[in-house]
N, C-alpha and C positions, 0 to 999 in steps of 0.2 A: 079668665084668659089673660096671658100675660101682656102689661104692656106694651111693650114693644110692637107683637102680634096686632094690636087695637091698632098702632101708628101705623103697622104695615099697611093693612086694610085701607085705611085710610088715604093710605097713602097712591096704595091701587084704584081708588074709586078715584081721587085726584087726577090722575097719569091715567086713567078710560082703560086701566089693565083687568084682561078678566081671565080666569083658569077656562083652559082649553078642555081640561077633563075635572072633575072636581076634587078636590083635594079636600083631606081631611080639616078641621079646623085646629085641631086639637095637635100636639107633636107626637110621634109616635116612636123618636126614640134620641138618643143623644151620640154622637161620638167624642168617645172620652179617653182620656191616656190608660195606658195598663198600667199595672201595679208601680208607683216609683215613679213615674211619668208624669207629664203634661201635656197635651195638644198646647200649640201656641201659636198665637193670633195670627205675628208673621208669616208662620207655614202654613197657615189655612189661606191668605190673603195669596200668596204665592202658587198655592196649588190650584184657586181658581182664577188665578189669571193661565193655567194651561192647561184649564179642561173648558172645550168650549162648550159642554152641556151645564156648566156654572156660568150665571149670567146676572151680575147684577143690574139692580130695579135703577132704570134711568134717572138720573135729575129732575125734581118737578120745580116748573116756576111756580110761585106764589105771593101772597101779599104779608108784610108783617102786621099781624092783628093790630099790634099797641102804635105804628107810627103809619100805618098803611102806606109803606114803600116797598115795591117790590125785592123779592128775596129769594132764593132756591133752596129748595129741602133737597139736601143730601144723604142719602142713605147711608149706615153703618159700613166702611167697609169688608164688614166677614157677614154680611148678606144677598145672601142668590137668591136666582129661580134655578129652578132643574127641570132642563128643556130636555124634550125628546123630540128630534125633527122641531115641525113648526109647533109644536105642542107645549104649555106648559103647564108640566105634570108635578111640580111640588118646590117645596124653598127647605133652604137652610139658612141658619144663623147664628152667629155667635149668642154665646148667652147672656144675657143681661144680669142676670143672678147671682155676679161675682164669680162663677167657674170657669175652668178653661173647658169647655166644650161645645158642641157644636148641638145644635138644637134642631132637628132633622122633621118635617110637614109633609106631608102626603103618602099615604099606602101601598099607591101603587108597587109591584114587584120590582120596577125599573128604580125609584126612586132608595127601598132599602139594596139595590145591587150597588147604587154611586155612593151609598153613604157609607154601605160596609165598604167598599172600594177607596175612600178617602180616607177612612179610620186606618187601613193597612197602610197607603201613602206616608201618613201623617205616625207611625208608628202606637197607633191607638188601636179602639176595639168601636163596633156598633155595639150599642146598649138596647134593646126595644123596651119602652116602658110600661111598667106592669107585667113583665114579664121577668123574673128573676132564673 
């Protein structure tokens, strides 16, 4: 599991967040630039700040382990949930892995509909992976 993912998690049990429907663990696909392109951080940050089914993971307060004074974990800014209604049905996130792409979590049919939907936005493509 990538790291990131581990912080996520963590980060949810922290913040008392829990999937309203279950979401895969694993990513299940990426949105990537087409040939000659890049997705870029900025226009992923910009395009969910105007969809409101992109919803980044609130601020958690906490303690700093090494001085125990309190601190807040901020989340990456190119990391969502993908809400349906009051539902949340999957996340994306930038990648950690040095690319420009977006790293797409949950199965459901809604969740590949906003992701192929943001890849077009963003002048990119959905990837599903494992699937060539």
């Amino acid at each position: 599991m990538r790291s990131w993912m581990v912080a996520s998690l963590a980060f949810d049990e922290m913040a008392g967040v829990t999937m309203e429907y279950e979401a895969e663990a694993d990513p299940i696909g990426v949105v990537e630039g087409q040939e000659g392109s890049s997705i870029r951080l900025a226009d992923w940050v910009a395009r969910i700040q105007s969809d409101p089914r992109l919803r980044p993971p609130d601020p958690v307060p906490s303690v700093n382990p090494f001085d125990r004074r309190p601190m807040t974990i901020t989340p990456h800014p190119g990391t969502v949930y993908v809400w349906e209604e009051k539902h949340r049905i999957g996340m994306m996130a930038w990648s950690e892995e040095g690319l420009d792409e977006i790293v797409v979590y949950g199965a459901s049919p809604q969740v590949v509909a906003i992701a192929e939907e943001v890849a077009r936005d963003l002048g990119g493509r959905f990837r599903r992976l494992g699937v060539e």
